[in-house]
Structures are given as structure tokens and as C-alpha cells.
C-alpha positions in Angstrom: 2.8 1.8 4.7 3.6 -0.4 7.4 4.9 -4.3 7.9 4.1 -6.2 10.3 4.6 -10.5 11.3 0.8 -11.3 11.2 -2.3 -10.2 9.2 -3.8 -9.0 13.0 -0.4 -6.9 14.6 -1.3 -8.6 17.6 1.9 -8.7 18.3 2.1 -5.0 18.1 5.2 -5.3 16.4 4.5 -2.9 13.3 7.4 -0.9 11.7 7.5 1.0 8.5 7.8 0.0 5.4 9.4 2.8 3.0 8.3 3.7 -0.6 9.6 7.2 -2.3 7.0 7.6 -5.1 3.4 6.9 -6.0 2.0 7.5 -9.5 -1.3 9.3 -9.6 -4.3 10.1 -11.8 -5.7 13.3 -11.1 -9.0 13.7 -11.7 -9.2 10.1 -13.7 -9.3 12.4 -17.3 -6.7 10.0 -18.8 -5.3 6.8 -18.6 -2.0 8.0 -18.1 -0.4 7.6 -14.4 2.1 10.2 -13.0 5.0 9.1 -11.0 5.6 11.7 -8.1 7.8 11.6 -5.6 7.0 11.5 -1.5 9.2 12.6 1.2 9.3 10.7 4.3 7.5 7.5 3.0 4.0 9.5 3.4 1.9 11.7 0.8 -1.3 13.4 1.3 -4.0 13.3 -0.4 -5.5 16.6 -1.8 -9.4 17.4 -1.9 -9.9 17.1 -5.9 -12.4 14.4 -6.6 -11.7 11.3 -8.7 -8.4 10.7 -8.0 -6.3 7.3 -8.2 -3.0 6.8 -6.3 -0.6 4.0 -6.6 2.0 2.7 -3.9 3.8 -0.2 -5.6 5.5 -2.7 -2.9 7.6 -5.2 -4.0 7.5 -8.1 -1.7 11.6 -8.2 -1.5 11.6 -5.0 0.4 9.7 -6.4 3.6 11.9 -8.1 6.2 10.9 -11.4 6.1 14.0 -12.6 7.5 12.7 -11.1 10.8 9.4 -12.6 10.2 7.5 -9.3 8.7 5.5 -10.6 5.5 2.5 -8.8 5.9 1.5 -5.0 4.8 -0.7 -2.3 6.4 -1.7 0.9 4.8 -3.0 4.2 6.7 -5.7 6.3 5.5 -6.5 10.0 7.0 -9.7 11.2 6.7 -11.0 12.5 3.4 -11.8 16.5 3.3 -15.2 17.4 2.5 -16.9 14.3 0.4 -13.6 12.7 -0.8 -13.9 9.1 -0.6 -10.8 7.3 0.7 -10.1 3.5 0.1 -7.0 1.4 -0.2 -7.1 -2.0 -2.8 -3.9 -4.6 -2.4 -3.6 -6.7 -5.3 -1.5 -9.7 -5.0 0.6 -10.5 -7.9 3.6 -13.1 -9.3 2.9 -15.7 -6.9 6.1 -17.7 -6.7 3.9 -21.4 -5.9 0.7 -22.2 -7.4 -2.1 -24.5 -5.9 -3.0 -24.3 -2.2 -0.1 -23.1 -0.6 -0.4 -19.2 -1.2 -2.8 -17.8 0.7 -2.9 -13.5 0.9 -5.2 -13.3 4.0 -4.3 -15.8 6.6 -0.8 -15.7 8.1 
């Protein structure tokens, strides 16, 4: 995970953004998602198909006071035919009506 001060890093200005676990569905056989535990704010993902992996940020840990409010994610390759792909779902908007907007800064 990274945070950066515009949607774009055009200001090249990226800097971590740290998380220690992710909960995970291996092989989507259940509903039920694992919390697990990463070292060094990075986790990698194995070759088993159907899996679902969870990196909750709260928006209180980014440092907005510095001007970073925005979030990047890194994916590696997959191995073999594993399918990678990251989803950000925004949720508990503090205002309502036109003035939140998640994809322009």
C-alpha cells in the first residue's frame, strides 16, 4: 500500500502506507475470512486459485496533514493462470451530496 497527495503521483511524492494483517479466503469454500498477519506491510500471494484477500485502510491512518489522501496498491504478477486484481470500496463518507468525490483530487 502506498499514499500519495494526488490520484496521479505526479508529484512523485509516494510513501508507504502500513497495514499488519489481511484476512483471506482460500479457495472461496466458505464465507468465513481469516485474519493473518504480514511482516513488513507486504504479503504475497500464493498460486491456489480462487482466492480473496482483504487490506482494510482506515482513512485516519493516511497523513493528510501533509496533504497525502489518496491510496495506491501494488500487484506482482500472478503465477501460472492466477488472476490478480485490486477493488477499493469507499465507505462512511463523513459529507453527503456533491462534495465527496473518490476519483478526482
Amino acid at each position: 500500500m502506498k499514499q500519495a497527495t494526488d490520484v496521479t503521483n505526479s508529484l512523485s511524492d509516494e510513501k508507504a502506507l502500513s497495514y499488519d494483517k489481511i484476512y483471506i479466503n482460500v479457495g472461496l469454500s466458505t464465507t468465513t475470512l481469516t485474519e493473518t498477519t504480514v511482516t513488513s506491510d507486504t504479503y504475497t500471494v500464493g498460486s491456489d486459485p480462487n482466492n480473496l484477500y482483504v487490506i482494510e485502510i482506515d482513512a485516519a491512518e493516511l497523513d493528510v496533514n501533509n496533504g497525502f489522501d489518496c491510496v495506491r496498491f501494488n500487484l506482482a504478477s500472478g503465477a501460472g493462470t492466477t488472476l490478480l486484481a485490486a477493488t477499493y470500496i469507499l465507505s462512511g463518507a463523513r459529507y453527503s451530496g456533491n462534495d465527496v468525490n473518490a476519483i478526482i483530487d
